[in-house]
C-alpha positions in Angstrom: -77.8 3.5 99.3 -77.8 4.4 102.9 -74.9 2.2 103.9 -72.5 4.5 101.2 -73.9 7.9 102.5 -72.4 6.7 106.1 -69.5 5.2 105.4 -69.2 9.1 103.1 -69.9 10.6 106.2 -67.6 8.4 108.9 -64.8 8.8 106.0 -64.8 12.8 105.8 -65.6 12.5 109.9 -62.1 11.1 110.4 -60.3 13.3 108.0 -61.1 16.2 110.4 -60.6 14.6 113.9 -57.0 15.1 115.0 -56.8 12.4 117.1 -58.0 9.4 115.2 -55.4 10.2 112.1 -52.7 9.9 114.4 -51.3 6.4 115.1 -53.1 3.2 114.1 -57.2 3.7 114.3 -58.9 1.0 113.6 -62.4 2.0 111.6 -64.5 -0.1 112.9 -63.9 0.4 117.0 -64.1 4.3 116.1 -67.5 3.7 114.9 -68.8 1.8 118.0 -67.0 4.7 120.0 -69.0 7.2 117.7 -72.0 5.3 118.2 -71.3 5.1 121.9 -70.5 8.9 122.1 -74.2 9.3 120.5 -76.1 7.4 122.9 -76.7 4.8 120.2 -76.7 1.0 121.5 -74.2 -1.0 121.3 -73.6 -4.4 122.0 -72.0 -5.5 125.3 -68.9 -7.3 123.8 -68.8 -4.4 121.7 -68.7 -2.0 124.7 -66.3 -3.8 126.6 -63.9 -3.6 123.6 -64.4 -0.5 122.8 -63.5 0.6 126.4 -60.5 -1.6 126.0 -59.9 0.2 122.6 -60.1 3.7 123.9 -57.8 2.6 126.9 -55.4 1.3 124.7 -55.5 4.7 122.1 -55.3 6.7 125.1 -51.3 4.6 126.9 -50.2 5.5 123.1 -51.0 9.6 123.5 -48.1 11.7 124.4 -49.0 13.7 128.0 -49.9 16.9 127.0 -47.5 19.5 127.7 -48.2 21.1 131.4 -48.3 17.1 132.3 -44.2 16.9 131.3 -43.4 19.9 132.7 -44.8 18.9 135.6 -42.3 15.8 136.1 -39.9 17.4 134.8 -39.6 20.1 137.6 -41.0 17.8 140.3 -40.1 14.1 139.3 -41.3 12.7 142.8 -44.4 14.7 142.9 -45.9 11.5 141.1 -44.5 9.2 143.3 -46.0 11.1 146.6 -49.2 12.0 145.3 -49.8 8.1 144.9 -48.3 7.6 148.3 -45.3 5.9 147.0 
């Protein structure tokens, strides 16, 4: 009984979070994230993927907006802020 009022609640938890309908999420790294982002413990292989996860979600995000006008009106500011 427990187990189907979470997954009630992780399901209608996604439906409202903008970021995790968009591309592929997979349900089961967002909740070790969500447990992660509660202060719940985790295992360790389970925190290293989930880091690996998040990096991964975060190369397929579009930069927001101020990011691409940015480059767009200084393309090499990039470059020389890395030292390039």
């Amino acid at each position: 009984m427990n187990n189907k009022s979470e997954s009630n609640n992780t399901a209608s938890a996604d439906t409202c979070r903008p970021s995790l309908t968009t591309g592929s999420a997979d349900p089961y790294m967002e909740e070790i994230c969500d447990k992660i982002r509660h202060g719940e413990p985790v295992g360790f292989m389970d925190a290293l993927a989930a880091i690996e996860y998040q990096r991964q979600r975060k190369l397929q995000e579009p930069p927001p907006f101020w990011k691409r006008a940015i480059r767009f009106f200084l393309p090499n500011s990039q470059d020389q802020a890395r030292g390039e």
